[in-house]
C-alpha positions in Angstrom: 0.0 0.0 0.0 1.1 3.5 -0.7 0.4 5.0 2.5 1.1 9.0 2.6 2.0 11.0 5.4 0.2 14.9 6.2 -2.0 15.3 3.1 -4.1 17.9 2.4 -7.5 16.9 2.7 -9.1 20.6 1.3 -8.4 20.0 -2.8 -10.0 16.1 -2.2 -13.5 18.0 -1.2 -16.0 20.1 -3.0 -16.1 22.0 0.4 -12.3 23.1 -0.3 -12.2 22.8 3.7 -9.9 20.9 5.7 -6.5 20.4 7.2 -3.9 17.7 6.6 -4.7 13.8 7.2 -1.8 12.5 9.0 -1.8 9.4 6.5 -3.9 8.7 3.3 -4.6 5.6 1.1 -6.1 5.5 -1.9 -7.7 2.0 -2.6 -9.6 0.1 -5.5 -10.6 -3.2 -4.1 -12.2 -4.5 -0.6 -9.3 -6.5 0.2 -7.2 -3.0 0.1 -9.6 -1.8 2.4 -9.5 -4.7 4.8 -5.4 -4.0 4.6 -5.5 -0.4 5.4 -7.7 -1.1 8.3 -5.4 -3.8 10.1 -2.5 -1.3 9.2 -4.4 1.7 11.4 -4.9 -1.0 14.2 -1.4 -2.5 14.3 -0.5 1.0 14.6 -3.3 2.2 17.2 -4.7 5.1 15.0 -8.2 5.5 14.0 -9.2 5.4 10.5 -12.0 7.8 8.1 -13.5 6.9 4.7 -13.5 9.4 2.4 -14.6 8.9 -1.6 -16.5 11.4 -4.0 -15.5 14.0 -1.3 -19.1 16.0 -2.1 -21.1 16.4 1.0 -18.7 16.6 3.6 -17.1 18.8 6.1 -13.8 18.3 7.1 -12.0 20.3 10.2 -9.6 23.2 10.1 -7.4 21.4 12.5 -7.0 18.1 9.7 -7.6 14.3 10.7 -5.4 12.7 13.3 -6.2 9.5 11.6 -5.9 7.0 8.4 -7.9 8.1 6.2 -9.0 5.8 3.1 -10.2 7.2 0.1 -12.3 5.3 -2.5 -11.1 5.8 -5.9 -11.4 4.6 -9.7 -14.2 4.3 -11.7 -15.0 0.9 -11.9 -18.1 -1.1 -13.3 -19.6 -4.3 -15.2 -22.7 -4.6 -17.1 -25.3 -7.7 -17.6 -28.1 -6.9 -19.3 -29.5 -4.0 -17.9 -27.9 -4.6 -14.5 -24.9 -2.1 -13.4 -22.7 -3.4 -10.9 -20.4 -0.1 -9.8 -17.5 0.2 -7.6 -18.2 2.8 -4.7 -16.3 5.6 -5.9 -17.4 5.5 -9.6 -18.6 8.8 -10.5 -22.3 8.6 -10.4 -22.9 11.8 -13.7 -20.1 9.5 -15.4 -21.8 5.9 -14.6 -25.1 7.8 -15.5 -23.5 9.2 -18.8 -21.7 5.4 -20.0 -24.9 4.0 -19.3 -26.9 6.1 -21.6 -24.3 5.3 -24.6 -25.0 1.5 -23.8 -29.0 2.1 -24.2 -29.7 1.9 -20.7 -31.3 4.5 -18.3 -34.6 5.4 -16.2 -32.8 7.4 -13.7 -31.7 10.2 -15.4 -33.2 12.5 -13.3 -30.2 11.8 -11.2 -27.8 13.1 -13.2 -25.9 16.1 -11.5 -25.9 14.8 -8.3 -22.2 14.7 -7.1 -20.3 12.3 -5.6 -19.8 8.5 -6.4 -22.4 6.0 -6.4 -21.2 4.4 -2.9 -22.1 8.3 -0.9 -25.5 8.0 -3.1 -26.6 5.0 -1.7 -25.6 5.5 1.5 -27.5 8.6 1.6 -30.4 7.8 -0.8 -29.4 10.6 -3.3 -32.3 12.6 -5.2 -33.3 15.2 -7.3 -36.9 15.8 -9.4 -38.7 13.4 -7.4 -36.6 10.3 -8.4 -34.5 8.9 -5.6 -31.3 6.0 -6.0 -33.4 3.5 -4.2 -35.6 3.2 -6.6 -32.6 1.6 -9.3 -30.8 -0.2 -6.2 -31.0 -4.1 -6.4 -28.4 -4.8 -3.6 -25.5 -3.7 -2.0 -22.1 -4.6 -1.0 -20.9 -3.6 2.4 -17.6 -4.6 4.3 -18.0 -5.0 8.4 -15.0 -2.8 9.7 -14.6 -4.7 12.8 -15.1 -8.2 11.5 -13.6 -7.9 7.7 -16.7 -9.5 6.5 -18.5 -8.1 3.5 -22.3 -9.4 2.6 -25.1 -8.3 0.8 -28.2 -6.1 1.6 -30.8 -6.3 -0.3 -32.9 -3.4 -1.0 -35.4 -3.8 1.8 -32.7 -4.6 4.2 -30.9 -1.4 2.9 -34.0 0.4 5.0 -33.9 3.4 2.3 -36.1 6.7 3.3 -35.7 10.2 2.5 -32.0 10.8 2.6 -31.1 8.0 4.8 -30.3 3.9 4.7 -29.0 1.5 6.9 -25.5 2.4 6.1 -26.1 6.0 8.0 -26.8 4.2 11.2 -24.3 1.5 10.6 -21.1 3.0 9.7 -19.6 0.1 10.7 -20.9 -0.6 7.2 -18.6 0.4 4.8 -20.5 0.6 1.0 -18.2 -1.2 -1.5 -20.5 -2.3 -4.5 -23.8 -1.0 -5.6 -26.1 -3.4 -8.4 -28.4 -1.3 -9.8 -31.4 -2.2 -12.0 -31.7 0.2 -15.3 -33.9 0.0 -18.2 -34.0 -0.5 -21.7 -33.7 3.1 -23.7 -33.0 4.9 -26.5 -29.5 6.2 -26.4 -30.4 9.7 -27.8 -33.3 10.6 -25.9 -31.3 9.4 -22.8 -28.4 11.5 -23.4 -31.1 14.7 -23.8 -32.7 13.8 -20.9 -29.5 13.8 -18.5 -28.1 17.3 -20.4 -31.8 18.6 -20.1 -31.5 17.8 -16.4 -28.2 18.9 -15.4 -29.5 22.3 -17.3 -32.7 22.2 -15.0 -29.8 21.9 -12.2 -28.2 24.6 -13.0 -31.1 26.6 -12.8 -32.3 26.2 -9.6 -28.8 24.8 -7.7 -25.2 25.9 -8.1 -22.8 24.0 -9.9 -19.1 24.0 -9.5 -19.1 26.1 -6.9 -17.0 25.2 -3.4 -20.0 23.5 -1.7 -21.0 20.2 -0.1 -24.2 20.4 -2.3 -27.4 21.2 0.1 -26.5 21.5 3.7 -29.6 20.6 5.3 -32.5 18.0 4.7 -35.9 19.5 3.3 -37.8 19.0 7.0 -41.6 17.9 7.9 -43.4 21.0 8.3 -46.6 21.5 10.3 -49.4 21.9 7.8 -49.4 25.6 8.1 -45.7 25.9 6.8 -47.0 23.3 3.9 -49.9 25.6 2.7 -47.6 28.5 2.8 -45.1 27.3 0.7 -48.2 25.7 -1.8 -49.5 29.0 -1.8 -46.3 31.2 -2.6 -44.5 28.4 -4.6 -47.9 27.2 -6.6 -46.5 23.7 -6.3 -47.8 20.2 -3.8 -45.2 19.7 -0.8 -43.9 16.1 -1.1 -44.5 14.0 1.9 -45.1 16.9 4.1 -42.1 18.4 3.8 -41.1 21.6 2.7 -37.6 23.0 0.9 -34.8 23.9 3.6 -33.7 26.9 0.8 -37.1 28.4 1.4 -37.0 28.6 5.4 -33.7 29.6 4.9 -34.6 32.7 2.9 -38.1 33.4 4.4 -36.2 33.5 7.7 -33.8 36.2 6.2 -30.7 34.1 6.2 -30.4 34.1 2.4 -27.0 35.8 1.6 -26.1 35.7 5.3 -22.2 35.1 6.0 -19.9 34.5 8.4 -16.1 34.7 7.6 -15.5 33.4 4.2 -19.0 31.0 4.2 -21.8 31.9 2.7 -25.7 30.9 2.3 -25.9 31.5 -1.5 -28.1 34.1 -2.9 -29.0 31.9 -5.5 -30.0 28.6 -3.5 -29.3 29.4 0.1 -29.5 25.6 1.7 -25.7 25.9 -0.4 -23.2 27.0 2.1 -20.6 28.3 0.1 -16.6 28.6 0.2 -16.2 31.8 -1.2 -12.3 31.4 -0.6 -11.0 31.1 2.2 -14.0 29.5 4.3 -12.6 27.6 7.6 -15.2 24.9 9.0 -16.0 27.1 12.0 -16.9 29.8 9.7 -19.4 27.2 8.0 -20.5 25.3 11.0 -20.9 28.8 12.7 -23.6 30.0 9.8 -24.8 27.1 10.0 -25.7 27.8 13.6 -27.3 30.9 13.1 -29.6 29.5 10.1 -30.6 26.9 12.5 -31.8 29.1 15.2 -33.7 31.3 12.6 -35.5 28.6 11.2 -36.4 27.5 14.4 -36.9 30.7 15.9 -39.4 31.9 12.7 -41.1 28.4 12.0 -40.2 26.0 15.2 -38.8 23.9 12.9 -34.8 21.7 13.5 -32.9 21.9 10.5 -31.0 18.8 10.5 -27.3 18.8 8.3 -27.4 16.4 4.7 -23.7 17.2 5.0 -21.1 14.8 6.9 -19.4 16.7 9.4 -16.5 15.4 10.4 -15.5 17.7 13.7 
């Protein structure tokens, strides 16, 4: 293994936030992962996963750890059956799908990160959702080495959340995912058509984590509100974090070099030079307006990993 000593973790984020990791791996295969584990324990240090590096925070101060970052874009294909390697790119695996005729979940593309971080946090966008492509996954028991499959019941997907969120003993490895048979040309308009609609209503390419917070259950007042100023249905009761945000007057707030975009202000933005306590300090304040305005907890979509 090519084990590296104080790398910066900032540049391996979309945050652009982080200190140094007092060792990084990069690995392609379970059986790397299950050696960089036993290395960390020989050596008494704790270990992180890290892979698309979208939707996390890292701290100023760096990781006093081993941290293993997924990496390669790796994938087979049976029939219309996708089986991906966590860290694969999920716009890419979207993208070489579509040239191979195969699609349905389109509406996905634009999300960032790897496939692995969209399982684990049942990724969506335009009312589709990963769980609804996910066959099975592959997961690798830290502690015991073991790896097995879940199926996608046992995967216990809901809105932003799976098994793997309160298991992180669970480490994804594998996703199979269950695609359709498509035209090749109407699939490839589809994804550009969506990662234009994207662009309209979310940044892109800026130095974010993607949406900090989780769109919350709101009490049925908060619903009809937003119906009645946004001219759209709420989807199972909840209502868009971005909205609160603004209608609590946090849109365009900032602290330090973090910002609550102007645009889309559930983005929490690196304008530069943004620490982690500037971010998680915003963050802070947005929480206490939301709940101060609308009594309702914001909870983070974002890792934080402080």
């Amino acid at each position: 293994m090519d084990i590296r000593e104080n790398v910066p973790l900032a540049p391996l984020t979309t945050f652009e936030i982080g200190g140094t990791a007092r060792f990084l791996v990069d690995v392609r295969t379970e059986e790397q992962i299950r050696e960089a584990i036993e290395w960390a324990r020989e050596r008494k240090i704790g270990f992180v996963v890290l892979s698309g590096g979208s939707n996390v925070l890292l701290p100023d101060q760096g990781l006093d750890s081993l941290v293993i970052r997924f990496v390669g874009n790796l994938w087979s294909v049976q029939g219309s059956s996708v089986d991906a390697w966590a860290a694969t790119n999920l716009l890419e695996l979207i993208r070489a799908m579509a040239t191979q005729a195969l699609g349905g979940w389109e509406k996905l593309a634009g999300i960032p990160g790897g496939v692995g971080g969209a399982a684990r946090g049942n990724a969506g966008a335009f009312g589709s959702e990963i769980k609804d492509f996910i066959v099975r996954v592959s997961a690798l028991h830290a502690e015991s080495g073991e790896t097995r499959f879940f199926n996608n019941e046992e995967c216990d997907f809901s809105y932003r959340h799976s098994f793997f969120k309160d298991h992180p003993e669970w480490i994804i490895t594998r996703v199979v995912l269950q695609l359709q048979p498509t035209d090749r040309a109407a699939s490839e308009t589809l994804i550009e058509e969506t990662i234009r609609e994207r662009e309209k209503r979310h940044l892109q390419n800026v130095r974010a984590a993607g949406s900090f917070f989780m769109n919350p259950v709101a009490p049925q007042e908060v619903q009809d509100l937003f119906e009645r100023e946004k001219g759209v249905k709420s989807r199972e009761g909840r209502v868009p974090a971005g909205w609160l945000i603004e209608k609590a007057g946090l849109k365009g707030a900032q602290v330090g070099g973090a910002i609550a975009s102007v645009q889309h202000p559930n983005y929490i933005v690196n304008t530069g030079d943004a620490s982690a306590e500037d971010v998680l300090e915003l963050a802070r304040l947005i929480k206490e307006a939301v709940l101060a305005k609308f009594g309702i907890r914001l909870e983070e979509e974002a890792a934080l990993f402080t």
